[in-house]
Jmol script that loads the backbone (N, CA, C; Angstrom):
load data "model"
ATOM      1  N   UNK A   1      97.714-147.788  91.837  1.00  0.00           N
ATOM      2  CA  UNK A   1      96.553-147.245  91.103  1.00  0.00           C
ATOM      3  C   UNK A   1      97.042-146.438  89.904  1.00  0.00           C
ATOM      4  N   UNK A   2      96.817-147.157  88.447  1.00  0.00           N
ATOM      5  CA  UNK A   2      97.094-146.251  87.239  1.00  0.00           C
ATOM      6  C   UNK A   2      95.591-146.226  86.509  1.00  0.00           C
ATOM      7  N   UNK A   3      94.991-145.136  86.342  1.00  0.00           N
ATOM      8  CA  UNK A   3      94.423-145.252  85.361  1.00  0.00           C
ATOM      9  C   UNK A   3      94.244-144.583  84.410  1.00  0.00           C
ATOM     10  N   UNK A   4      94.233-145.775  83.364  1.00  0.00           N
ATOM     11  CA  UNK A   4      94.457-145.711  82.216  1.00  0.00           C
ATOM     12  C   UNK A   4      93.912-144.190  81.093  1.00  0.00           C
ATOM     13  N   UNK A   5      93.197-143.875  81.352  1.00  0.00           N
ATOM     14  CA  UNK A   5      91.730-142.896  81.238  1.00  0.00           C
ATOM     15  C   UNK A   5      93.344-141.913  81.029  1.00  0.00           C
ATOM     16  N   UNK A   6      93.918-141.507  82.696  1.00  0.00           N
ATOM     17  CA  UNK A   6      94.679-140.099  82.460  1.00  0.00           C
ATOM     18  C   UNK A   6      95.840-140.078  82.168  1.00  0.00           C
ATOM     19  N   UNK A   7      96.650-139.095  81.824  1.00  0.00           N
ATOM     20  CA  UNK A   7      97.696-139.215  81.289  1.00  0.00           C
ATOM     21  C   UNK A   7      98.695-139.482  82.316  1.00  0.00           C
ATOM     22  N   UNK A   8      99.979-139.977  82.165  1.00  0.00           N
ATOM     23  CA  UNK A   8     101.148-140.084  83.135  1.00  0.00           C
ATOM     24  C   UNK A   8     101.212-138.899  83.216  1.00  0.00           C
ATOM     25  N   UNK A   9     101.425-138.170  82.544  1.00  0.00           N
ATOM     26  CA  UNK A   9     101.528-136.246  83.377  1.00  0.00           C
ATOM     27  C   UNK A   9     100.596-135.858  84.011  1.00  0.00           C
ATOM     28  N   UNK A  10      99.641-135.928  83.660  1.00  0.00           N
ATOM     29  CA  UNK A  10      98.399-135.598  85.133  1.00  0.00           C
ATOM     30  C   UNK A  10      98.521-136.275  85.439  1.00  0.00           C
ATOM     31  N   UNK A  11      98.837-138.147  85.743  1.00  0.00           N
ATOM     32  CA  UNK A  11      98.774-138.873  86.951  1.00  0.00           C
ATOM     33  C   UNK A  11      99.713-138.229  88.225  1.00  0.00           C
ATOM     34  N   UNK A  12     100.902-137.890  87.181  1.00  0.00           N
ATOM     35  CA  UNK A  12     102.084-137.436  88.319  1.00  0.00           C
ATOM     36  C   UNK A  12     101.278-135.963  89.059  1.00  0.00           C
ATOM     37  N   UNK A  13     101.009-135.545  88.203  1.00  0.00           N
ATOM     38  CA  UNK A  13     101.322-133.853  88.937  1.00  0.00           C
ATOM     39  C   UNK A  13      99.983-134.434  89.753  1.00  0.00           C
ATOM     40  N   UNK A  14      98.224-135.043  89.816  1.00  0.00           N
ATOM     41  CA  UNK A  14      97.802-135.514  91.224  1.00  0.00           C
ATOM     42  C   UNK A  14      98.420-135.961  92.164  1.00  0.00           C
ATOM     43  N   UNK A  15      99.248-137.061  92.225  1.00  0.00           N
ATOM     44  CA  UNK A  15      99.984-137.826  92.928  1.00  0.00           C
ATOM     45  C   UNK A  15     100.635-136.427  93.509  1.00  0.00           C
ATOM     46  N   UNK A  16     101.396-135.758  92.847  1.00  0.00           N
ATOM     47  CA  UNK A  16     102.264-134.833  93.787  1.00  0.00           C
ATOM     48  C   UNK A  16     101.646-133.743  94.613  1.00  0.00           C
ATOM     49  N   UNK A  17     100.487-133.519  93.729  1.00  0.00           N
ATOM     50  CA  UNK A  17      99.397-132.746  94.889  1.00  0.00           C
ATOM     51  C   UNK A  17      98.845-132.996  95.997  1.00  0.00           C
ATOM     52  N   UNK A  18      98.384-134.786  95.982  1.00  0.00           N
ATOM     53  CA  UNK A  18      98.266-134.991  97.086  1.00  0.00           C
ATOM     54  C   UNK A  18      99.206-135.048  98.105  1.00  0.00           C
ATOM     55  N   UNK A  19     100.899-135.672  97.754  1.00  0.00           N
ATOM     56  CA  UNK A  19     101.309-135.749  98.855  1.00  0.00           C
ATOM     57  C   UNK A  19     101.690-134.274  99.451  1.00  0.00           C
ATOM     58  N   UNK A  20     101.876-133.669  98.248  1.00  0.00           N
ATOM     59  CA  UNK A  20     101.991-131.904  99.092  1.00  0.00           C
ATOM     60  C   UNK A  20     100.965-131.570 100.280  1.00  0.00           C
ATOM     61  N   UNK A  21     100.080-132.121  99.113  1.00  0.00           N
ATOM     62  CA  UNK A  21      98.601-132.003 100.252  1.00  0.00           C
ATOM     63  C   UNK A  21      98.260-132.545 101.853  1.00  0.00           C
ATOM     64  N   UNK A  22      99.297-133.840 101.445  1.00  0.00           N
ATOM     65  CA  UNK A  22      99.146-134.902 102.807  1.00  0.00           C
ATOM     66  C   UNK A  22     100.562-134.200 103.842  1.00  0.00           C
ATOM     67  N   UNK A  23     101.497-133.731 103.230  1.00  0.00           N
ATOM     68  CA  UNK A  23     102.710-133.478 103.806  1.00  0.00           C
ATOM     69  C   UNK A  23     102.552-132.065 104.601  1.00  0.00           C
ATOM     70  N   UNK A  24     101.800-130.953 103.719  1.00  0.00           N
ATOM     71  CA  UNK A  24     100.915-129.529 104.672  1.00  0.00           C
ATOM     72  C   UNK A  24     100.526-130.134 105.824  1.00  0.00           C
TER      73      UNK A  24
END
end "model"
wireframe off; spacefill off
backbone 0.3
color backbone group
């Protein structure tokens, strides 16, 4: 899932929130 809309820097830093999120 990329979309296009957000930037690769906010894609990353969500992505890393969630797995922080999933890994808590």
């Amino acid at each position: 899932v990329c979309p296009k809309g957000l930037n690769p820097t906010k894609a990353i830093g969500k992505i890393k929130e969630l797995m922080v999120r999933r890994a808590v």
